[in-house]
Structure formats: structure tokens, C-alpha cells
C-alpha positions in Angstrom: 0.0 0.0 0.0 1.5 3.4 -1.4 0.0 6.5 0.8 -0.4 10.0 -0.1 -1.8 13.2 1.6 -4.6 13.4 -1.3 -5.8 10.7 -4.6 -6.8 12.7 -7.6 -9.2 10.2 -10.1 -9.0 11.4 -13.6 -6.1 13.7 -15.2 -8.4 16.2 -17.6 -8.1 19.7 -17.4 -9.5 19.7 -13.6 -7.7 16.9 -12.0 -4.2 18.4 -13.3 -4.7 21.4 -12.0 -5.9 20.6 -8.8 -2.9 18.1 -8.4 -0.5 20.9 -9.6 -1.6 23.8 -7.2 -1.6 20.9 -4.5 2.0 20.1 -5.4 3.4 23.4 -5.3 2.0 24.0 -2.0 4.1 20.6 -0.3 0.9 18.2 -0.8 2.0 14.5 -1.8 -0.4 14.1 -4.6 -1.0 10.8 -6.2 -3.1 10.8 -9.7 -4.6 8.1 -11.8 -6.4 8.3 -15.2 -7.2 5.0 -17.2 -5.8 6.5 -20.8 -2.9 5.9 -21.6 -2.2 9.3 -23.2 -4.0 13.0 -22.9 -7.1 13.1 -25.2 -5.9 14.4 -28.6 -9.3 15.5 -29.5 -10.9 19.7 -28.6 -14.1 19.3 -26.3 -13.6 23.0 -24.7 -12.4 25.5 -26.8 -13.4 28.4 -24.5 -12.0 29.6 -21.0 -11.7 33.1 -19.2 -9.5 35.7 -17.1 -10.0 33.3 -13.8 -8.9 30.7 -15.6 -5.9 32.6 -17.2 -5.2 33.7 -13.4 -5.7 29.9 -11.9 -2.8 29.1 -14.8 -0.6 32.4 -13.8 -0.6 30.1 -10.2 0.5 27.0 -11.6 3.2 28.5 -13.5 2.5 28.2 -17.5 1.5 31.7 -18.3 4.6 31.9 -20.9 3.0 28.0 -22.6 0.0 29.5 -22.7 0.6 32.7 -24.7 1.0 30.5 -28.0 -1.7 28.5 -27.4 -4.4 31.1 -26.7 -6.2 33.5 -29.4 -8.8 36.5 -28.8 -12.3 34.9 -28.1 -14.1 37.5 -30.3 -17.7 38.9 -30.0 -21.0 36.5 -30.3 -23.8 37.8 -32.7 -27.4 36.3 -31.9 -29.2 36.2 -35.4 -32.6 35.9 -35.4 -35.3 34.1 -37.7 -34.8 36.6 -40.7 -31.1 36.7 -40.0 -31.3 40.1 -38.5 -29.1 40.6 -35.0 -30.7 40.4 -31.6 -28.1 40.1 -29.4 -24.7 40.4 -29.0 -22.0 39.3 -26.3 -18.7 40.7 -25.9 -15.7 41.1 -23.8 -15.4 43.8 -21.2 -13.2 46.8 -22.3 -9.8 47.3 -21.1 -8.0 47.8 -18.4 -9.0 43.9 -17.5 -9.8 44.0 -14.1 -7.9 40.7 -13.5 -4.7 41.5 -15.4 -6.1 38.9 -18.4 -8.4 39.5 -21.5 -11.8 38.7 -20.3 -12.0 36.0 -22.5 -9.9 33.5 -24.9 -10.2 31.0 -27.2 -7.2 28.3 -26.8 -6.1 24.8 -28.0 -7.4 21.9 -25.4 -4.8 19.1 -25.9 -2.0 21.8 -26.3 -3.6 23.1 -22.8 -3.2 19.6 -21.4 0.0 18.8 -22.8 1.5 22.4 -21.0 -0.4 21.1 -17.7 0.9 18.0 -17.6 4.7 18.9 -18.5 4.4 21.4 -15.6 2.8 18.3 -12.8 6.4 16.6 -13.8 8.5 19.5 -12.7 6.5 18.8 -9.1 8.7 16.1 -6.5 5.8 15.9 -4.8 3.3 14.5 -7.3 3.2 11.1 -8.7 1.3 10.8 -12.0 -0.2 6.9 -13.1 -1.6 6.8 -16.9 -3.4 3.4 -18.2 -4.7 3.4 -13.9 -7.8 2.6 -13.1 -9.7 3.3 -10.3 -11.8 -0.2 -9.4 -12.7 0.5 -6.1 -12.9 2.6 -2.9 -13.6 2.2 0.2 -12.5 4.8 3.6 -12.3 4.9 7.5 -12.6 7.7 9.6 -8.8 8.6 8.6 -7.8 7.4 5.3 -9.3 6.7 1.7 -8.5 3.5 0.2 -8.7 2.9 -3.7 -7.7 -0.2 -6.1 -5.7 0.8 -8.8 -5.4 -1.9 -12.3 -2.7 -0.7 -13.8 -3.5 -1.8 -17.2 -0.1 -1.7 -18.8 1.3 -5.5 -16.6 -2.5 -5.8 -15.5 -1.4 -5.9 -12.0 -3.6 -4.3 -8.9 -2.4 -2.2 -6.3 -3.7 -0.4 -3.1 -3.4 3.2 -2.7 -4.3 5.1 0.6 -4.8 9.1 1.1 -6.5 11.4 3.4 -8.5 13.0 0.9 -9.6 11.1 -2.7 -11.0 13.4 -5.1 -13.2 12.5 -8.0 -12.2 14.1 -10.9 -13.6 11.4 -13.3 -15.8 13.0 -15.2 -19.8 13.3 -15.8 -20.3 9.6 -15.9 -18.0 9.6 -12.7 -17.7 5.9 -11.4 -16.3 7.3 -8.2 -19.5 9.9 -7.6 -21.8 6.2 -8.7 -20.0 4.2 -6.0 -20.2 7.2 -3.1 -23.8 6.9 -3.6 -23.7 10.8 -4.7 -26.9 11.8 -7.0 -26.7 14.2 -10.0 -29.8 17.2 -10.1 -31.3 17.7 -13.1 -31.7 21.3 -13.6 -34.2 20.8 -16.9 -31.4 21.1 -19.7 -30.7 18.2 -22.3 -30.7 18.5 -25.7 -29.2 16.9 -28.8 -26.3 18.7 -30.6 -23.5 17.9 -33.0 -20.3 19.3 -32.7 -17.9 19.6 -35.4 -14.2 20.2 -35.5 -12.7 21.2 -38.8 -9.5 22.8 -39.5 -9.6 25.4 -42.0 -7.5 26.2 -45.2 -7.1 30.5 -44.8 -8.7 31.0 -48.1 -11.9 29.0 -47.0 -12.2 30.7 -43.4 -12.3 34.0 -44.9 -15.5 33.4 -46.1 -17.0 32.3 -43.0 -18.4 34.6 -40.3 -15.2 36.3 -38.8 -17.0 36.2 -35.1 -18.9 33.7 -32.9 -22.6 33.4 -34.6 -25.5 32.0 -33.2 -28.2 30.9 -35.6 -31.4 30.9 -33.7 -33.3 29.4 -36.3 -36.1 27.3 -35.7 -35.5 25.4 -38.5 -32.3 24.2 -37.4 -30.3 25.8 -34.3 -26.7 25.8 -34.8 -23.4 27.9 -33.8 -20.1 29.0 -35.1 -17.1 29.5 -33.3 -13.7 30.7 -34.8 -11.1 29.1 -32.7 -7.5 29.2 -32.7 -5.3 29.3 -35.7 -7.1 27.4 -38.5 -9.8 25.4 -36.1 -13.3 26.2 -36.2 -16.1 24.4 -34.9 -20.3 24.0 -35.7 -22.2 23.0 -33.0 -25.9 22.2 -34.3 -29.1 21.2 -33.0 -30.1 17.7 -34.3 -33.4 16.9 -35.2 -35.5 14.0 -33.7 -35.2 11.6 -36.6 -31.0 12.2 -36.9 -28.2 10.1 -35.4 -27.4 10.7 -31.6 -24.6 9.3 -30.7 -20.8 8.6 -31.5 -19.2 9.6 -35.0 -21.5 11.6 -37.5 -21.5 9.8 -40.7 -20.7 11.4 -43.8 -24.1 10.9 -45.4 -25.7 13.3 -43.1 -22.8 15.3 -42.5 -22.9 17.2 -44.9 -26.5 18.2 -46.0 -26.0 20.3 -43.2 -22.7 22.1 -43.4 -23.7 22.7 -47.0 -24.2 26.5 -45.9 -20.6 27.3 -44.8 -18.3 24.4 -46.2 -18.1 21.6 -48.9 -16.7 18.1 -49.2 -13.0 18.3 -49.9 -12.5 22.0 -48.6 -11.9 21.2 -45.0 -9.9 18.3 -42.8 -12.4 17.0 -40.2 -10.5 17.2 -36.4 -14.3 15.8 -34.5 -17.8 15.0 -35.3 -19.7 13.7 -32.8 -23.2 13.7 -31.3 -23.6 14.7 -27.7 -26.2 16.0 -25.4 -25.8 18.9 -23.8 -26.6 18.9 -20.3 -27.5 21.1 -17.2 -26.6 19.3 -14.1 -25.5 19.5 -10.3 -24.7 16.7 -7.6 -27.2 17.1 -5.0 -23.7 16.6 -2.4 -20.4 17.1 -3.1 -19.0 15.0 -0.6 -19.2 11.5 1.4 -16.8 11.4 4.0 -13.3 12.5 2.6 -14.4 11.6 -1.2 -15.5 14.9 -2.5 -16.5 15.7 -6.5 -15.0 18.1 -8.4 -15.2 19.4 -12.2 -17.6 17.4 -14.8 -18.5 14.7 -11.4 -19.6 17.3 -9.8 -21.5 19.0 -12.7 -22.1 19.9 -16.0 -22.6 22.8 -18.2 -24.1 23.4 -21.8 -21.3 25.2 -23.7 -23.5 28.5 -24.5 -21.2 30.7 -22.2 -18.2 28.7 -22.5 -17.7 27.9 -19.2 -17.8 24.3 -19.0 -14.1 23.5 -18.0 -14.2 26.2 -16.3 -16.0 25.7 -13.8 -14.1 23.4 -13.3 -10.8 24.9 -12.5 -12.7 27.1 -10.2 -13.7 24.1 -8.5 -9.3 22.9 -7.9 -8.8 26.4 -7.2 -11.4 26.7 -4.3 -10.6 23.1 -3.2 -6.7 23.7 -3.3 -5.7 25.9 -1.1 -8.3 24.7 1.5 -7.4 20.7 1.6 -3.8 22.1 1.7 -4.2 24.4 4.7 -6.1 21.0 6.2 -3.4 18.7 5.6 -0.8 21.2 7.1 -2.4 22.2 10.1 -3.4 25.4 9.3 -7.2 25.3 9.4 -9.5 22.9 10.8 -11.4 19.8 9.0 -14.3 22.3 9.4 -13.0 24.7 6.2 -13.6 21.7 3.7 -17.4 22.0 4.5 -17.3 25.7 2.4 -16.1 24.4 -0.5 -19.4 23.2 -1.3 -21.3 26.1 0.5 -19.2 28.0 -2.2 -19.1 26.5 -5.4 -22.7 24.5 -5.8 -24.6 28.0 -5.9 -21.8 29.3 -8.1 -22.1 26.8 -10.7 -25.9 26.3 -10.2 -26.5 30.5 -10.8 -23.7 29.8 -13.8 -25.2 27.2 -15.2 -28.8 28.6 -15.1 -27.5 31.1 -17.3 -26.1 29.2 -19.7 -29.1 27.4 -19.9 -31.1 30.8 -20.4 -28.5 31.5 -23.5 -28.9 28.1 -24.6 -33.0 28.4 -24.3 -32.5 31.7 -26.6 -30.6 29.9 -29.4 -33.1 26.5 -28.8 -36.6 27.6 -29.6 -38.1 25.2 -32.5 -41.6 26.8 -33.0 -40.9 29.2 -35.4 -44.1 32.0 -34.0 -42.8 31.7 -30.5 -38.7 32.3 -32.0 -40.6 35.3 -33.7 -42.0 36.4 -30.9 -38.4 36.2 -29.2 -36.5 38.0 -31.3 -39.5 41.0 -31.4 -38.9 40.6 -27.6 -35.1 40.9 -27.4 -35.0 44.1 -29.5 -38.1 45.5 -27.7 -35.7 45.0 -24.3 -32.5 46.2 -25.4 -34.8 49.9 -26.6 -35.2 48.7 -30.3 -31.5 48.4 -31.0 -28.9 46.0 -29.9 -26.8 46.5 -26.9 -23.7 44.6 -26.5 -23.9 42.6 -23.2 -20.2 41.8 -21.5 -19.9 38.0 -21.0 -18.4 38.6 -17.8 -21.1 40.3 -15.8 -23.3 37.3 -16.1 -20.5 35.5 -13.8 -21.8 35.5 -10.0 -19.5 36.0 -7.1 -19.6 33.7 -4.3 -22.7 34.2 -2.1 -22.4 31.8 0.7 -19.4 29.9 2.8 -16.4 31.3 3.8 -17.5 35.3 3.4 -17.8 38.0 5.7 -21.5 38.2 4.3 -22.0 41.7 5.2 -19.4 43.8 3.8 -19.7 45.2 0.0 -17.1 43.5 -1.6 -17.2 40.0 0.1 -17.1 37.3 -2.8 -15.9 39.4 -5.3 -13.0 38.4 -7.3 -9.9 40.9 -6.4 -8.2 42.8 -8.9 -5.0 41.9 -10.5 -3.6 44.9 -12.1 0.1 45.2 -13.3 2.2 47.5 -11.7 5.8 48.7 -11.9 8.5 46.5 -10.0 12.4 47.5 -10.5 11.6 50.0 -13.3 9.8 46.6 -15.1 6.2 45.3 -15.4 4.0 41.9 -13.3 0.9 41.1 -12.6 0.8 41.5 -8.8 -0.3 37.8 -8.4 3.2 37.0 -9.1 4.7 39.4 -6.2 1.9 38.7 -3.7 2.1 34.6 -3.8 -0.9 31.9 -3.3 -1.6 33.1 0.6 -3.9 35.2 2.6 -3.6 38.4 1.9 -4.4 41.3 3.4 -4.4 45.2 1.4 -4.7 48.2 3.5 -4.8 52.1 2.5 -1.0 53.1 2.7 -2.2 56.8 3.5 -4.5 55.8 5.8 -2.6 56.7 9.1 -5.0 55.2 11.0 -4.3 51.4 10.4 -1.2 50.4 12.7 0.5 47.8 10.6 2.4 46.5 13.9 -1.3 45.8 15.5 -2.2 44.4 12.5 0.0 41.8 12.9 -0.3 41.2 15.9 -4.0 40.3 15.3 -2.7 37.9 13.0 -0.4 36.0 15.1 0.3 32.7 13.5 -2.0 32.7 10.4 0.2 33.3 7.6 -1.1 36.7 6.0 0.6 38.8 3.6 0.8 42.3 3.9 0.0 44.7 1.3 0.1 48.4 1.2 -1.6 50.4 -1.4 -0.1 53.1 -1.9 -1.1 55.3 -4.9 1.3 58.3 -4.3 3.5 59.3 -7.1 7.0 58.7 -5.2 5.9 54.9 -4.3 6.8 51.7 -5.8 7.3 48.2 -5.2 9.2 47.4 -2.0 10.1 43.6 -1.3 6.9 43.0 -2.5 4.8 44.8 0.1 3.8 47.7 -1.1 1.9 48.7 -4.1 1.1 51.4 -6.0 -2.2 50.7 -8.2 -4.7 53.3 -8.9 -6.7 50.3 -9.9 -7.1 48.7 -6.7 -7.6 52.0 -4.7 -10.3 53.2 -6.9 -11.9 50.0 -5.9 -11.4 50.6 -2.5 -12.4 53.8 -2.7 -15.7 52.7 -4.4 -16.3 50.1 -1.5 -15.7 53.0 0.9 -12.8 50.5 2.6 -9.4 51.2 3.5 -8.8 47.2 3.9 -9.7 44.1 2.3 -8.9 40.4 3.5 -8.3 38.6 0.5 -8.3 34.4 -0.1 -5.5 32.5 -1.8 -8.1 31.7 -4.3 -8.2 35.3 -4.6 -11.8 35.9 -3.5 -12.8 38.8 -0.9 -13.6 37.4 2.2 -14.4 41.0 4.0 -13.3 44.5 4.4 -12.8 47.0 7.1 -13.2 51.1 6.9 -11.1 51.8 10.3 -8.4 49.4 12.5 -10.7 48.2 14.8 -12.6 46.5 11.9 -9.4 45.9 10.4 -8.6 43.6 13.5 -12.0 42.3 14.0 -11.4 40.9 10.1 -8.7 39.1 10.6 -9.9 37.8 14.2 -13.2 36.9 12.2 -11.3 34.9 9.3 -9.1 33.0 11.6 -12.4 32.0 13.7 -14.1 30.3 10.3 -10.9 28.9 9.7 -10.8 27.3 12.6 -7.0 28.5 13.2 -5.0 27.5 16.4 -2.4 29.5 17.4 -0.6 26.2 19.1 
């Protein structure tokens, strides 16, 4: 029996990362997945600036940069081709240091991920492993592991197992764990199809939905020469597996024809909205597609995802090490099931837009639309449909409580960074610099042993970055300033967990995190 502080099922985009941000923070990781290789094919082909920021943490910001393109604006067309809505990144300055939004290559994503989890001592990765079995006691996890390379079995033990093994998750089947129907599943085919240059300048040159009755379908252009159709299938066409050639191509007629493209995918899935009623038995707990799944009409399917290894990272880690009580665990559902219900409930609202088959009532919706938005189209950001968190481990009352924080850039030794970099993957704390009220000494001494970072904000001209403490960012005091706060307690995951507007409230925070966190001094 081989025993580690936490087993990872599964190795997709959410496992990895989870089992990377683990590693890097002195967690023995052990993680299985039953192919032998990463999946060479695109599923998500979308992801966003929390992603981009959850990457910045691992370490592959400079990988990613080639395999990441502009995601560009979404154009609803209605049932005489006409525009009634429109989607589109916020402008700049990006709040979070990251374009809004991005298109990117999944198995080059992967690939990056993976390279990065070998650089890590304290991970061990097993490909063609599967996961036959669990079973835990009050301390430990146990799984059975074929390794299906010599066929032999092994036992592997942890303190935490976390099922990462996608939506027909064996693990979540055998926890006795139920999935939620949230009233979302319909038929679609999704194409893959790389794209000679003189061919894709005749397609749209944006995202397009086609909210035709007739025959609902999407276009995405996608990085480099890949671009995918997703379209609605009818009740008489083939549902499942590879899309034969026959029907192929009747409908791709409109954009492409035989010879003109190399196919990457075609396949026939249905798209889903659903949510695991829990997210945990004992120390098994669910994470990315196991936990949930998300039709792709906001792209934020893996997504959600890597918000769930982000949230769940720094919390089992702070567990494992003593920092925090067993207690904290119980907030990362608290957090991220109303997250990625209110997320997926949107989706699901885009996806009902581009849906309707009754041609009077997709009449009637695009007359509606337009009559909303005051007879001409507005153009709705993508991200403001995101939530923040809403319940768990927030100081409820204050403004800015599960928001995401900033990440601007700011100067450093006459150069550029994203402050992520300077400020590390710990608690952090940001006070007003100017505010001569705050006593940084008492500060600290509120926080005794909890492991807070210090941040002063300082936004006079004279400042700069001083051993990574102090800040000057007009971006992050304006926010402040908006809040009416001259502190903020911020989460490794980068989440608010509170503010303060004088010291006293300033210690009460930190008094107040370390209480939820179930921090001992000893």
C-alpha cells in the first residue's frame, strides 16, 4: 500500500490542475487516469480571465501565450437573419490582469499542464490506472488501482480522494452521490474542422448563433485554423458517436463543402444542465464534470471546473498542514454548488435563446429581445453574467465579500508583473498606505500565526514596489475607494472574504477569518 496526503481520479483539465496547485504547495499528490495518453481531441475550446489567473498560479503563463487566441464577439441572429443580441468582452483595463475571454487549444492546454505536474517532487502521476474501487475509514481513503499496462492491482491510501472522473464519474456512482437535473438536455452535434485561410475568410469572422427554428446551430472561430459547428439535431438524426458522412454534410452545406476542410471531431452529444445534490461523502468529494455539467452556451464548462481545484486547493492544503480545521472543507461546497448552479442557469437561459423550435414563438423572441434592449442591440459583457460567491467562507456583510480581487500590473524595479506573481498563493491582506489610522504592527499582531501577507496600497507618485509589500495601483484604490474601505482580506483563491473602513474592523477581520478557519495559534 503506497500512501499519499490526497488521490486525484481522472487527469483532464480539472484533475491536473488541482494536483499541480496541491503540489506546489508541499501536498503528496497521487493521480490516476485509465488513458494511456491525454485526449488528442478539442471538447472546450473556450475559458476566461479566472482561468488565465488559476494558470498564472501554476506556473505556464509563458505556454499558454501560444496557445491562446482572442475569443471574439457572439452575434445572436434571429429568424430573418437580423441581429438580436450580442455578447462581448469587457473593455480594457482587464480587471484581472487577463483578456476577459480566450479562445485556446485543449490538448495543447493539457499537454502544457501535464509537463508542468512533472516538474513537481511531490506528485506522482499513473496513466493506463484505473480506479476499481474505494472504500475509507474515519482517517484514510482506500482505492484499487489496475494498472492496465502489466494488469497488476495495487492499493493506494490518502487522506482526501477526489473524483475528478468525469460526468459519468464511477467514483460519484460508487459514493452513492446523486446528480440534479436542472431541466437542460438537448441533442447537438459538434464539429471540429480545420480550415484552409482562403476557406475561413468566407465564413463569419466572429462567434454566430443561428437561432433558427429550422435548425439551431453555432459558429465559433477558434485558434489558428480550427473552427467548430455546434448544431441542434433533429428528432429523426443520429445521436450518438461519430457523425456519418451521409448526413454530414446536407448540413454544413451553408458554410463548407466536401473536400474543402480536414475534419479534427464530429460527434453527437447531449448537452446537459446538471448539479450533484452533495459534493462529498466522507473525505471523497467531487470536483469538475462529477460534480457538474454545463451546456457550452457561455463557454464555461471546463471552467467551472478549475474554479472548482482552485477553491478546493488551497483549503485541503491548509487541512493537511495544520493550518485550518477539517471544518473549512465544508465551504467548499457552500461556495461553489450556488456558483455553478446560478452559472449554469444562465447558460441554460443562452442556450433556451438559441433553442426555440416553434418558429411563432422564435418570432416572438426575437421582437422581444429588441423591444428589451430599446429597439437596437446593446452589447452585453460576458463577464457580468458571472456571480461572485454568495455563501461559505465570506464576511457576508461587507460590499465586496465574494468578489474576485483585482489583479492589475504594476511597476516593479523599473519593469512590469501582474501582482499575483509578487503577492504569492496566501492570505492576503491590502490596506490604505495613506491611511494613518491602520497600525500595521497591531495588525499583525491580530494575526499572530495565520500566515497573511501584507499589502500596502499606496497610490502616491514617489511609491513603488518594495520587497513585494507595497503597491502602487490606482486600480485597486479606486476599488477601494468605491467600497468606501481602506482594507480588504483577501483568499488564496483570490476571493474577498471581507473589508474594514477603520483598525478596529481591520482587526475584528482578521480575528473573524481566523475563527471560520478554525486557526489554532498552538
Amino acid at each position: 500500500m503506497t500512501t499519499h496526503d490526497v488521490l486525484i481520479s481522472g487527469l483532464g483539465p480539472t484533475g491536473a490542475v488541482l494536483a499541480g496547485l496541491l503540489g506546489q504547495r508541499g501536498v503528496r499528490v497521487a493521480v490516476f487516469d485509465k488513458l494511456k495518453d491525454l485526449y488528442p481531441l478539442p471538447r472546450a475550446v473556450g475559458l476566461d480571465h479566472e482561468a488565465m489567473r488559476i494558470v498564472q498560479e501554476l506556473g505556464i503563463s509563458a505556454q499558454m501565450s501560444k496557445i491562446i487566441d482572442r475569443y471574439r464577439p457572439s452575434e445572436y441572429l434571429g429568424m430573418d437573419g437580423q441581429l438580436i443580441k450580442r455578447l462581448d468582452k469587457e473593455p480594457p483595463p482587464y480587471r484581472l490582469g487577463w483578456e476577459p475571454n480566450y479562445v485556446f487549444n485543449q490538448p495543447k492546454f493539457e499537454s502544457a499542464i501535464r509537463d508542468r505536474l512533472h516538474q513537481i517532487r511531490t506528485i506522482t502521476v499513473h496513466q493506463s490506472a484505473e480506479v476499481t474501487s474505494v472504500s475509507q475509514s474515519a482517517e484514510q481513503v482506500h482505492i484499487q488501482v489496475k494498472h492496465l499496462a502489466d494488469g497488476t492491482e495495487k492499493q493506494y491510501s490518502g487522506k482526501y480522494l477526489i473524483a475528478c472522473d468525469g460526468g459519468s464519474s464511477p467514483l460519484r456512482k460508487w459514493t452513492g452521490l446523486e446528480l440534479e437535473d436542472l431541466g437542460f438536455d438537448e441533442p447537438w452535434l459538434v464539429v471540429d474542422a480545420l480550415v484552409p485561410q482562403h476557406v475561413s475568410d468566407r465564413l463569419p469572422q466572429t462567434q454566430v448563433q443561428y437561432c433558427e427554428a429550422q435548425r439551431p446551430c453555432t459558429y465559433v472561430y477558434c485558434t489558428e485554423d480550427h473552427r467548430r459547428w455546434e448544431i441542434m439535431l433533429n428528432d429523426d438524426e443520429y445521436r450518438t458517436g461519430e457523425f456519418p458522412d451521409e448526413m454530414l454534410w446536407p448540413i454544413l452545406k451553408r458554410w463548407i463543402q466536401p473536400g474543402e476542410v480536414t475534419f479534427w471531431r464530429r460527434a453527437a452529444y447531449r448537452f446537459h444542465g446538471l448539479i450533484a445534490r452533495q459534493w462529498r461523502s466522507g473525505n471523497v468529494l467531487l470536483a469538475g464534470d462529477a460534480a457538474h455539467m454545463t451546456p457550452p452556451f457561455m463557454a464555461q464548462g471546463m471552467v467551472q471546473g478549475l474554479r472548482d481545484a482552485h477553491n478546493l486547493a488551497w483549503k485541503l492544503a491548509y487541512v493537511i498542514q495544520g493550518r485550518a480545521g477539517e471544518g473549512l472543507l465544508d465551504s467548499y461546497e457552500l461556495e461553489r454548488k450556488p456558483h455553478v448552479r446560478a452559472t449554469t442557469l444562465k447558460a441554460m437561459e443562452l442556450g433556451r435563446v438559441i433553442c426555440e423550435r416553434d418558429p411563432e414563438k422564435a418570432k416572438l423572441r426575437d421582437q422581444r429581445l429588441r423591444e428589451e434592449q430599446g429597439g437596437s442591440v446593446q452589447t452585453t459583457y460576458r463577464q457580468q453574467m458571472i456571480p461572485g460567491l454568495t455563501t461559505g467562507l465570506i464576511h457576508a456583510c461587507d460590499p465586496a465579500a465574494g468578489q474576485v480581487f483585482p489583479q492589475p500590473v504594476v511597476q516593479v524595479f523599473g519593469g512590469e508583473r501582474l501582482l499575483d506573481d509578487l503577492i504569492g498563493s496566501d492570505v492576503a491582506f491590502y490596506f490604505d498606505d495613506n491611511d494613518e489610522s491602520l497600525d500595521l504592527d497591531r495588525l499583525k499582531q491580530a494575526a499572530g500565526t495565520l500566515p497573511l501577507q501584507f499589502v500596502a496600497i499606496n497610490n502616491r507618485a514617489d511609491s513603488d514596489v518594495t520587497d513585494g509589500i507595497s503597491v502602487r495601483s490606482s486600480m485597486i484604490a479606486n476599488w477601494m475607494q468605491d467600497r468606501a474601505v481602506c482594507a480588504m482580506l483577501v483568499r488564496p483563491d483570490k476571493y474577498v472574504y471581507g473589508c474594514a473602513s477603520t483598525l478596529a474592523s481591520s482587526v475584528a477581520l482578521i480575528h473573524a477569518f481566523k475563527a471560520v478557519m478554525g486557526h489554532s495559534e498552538g
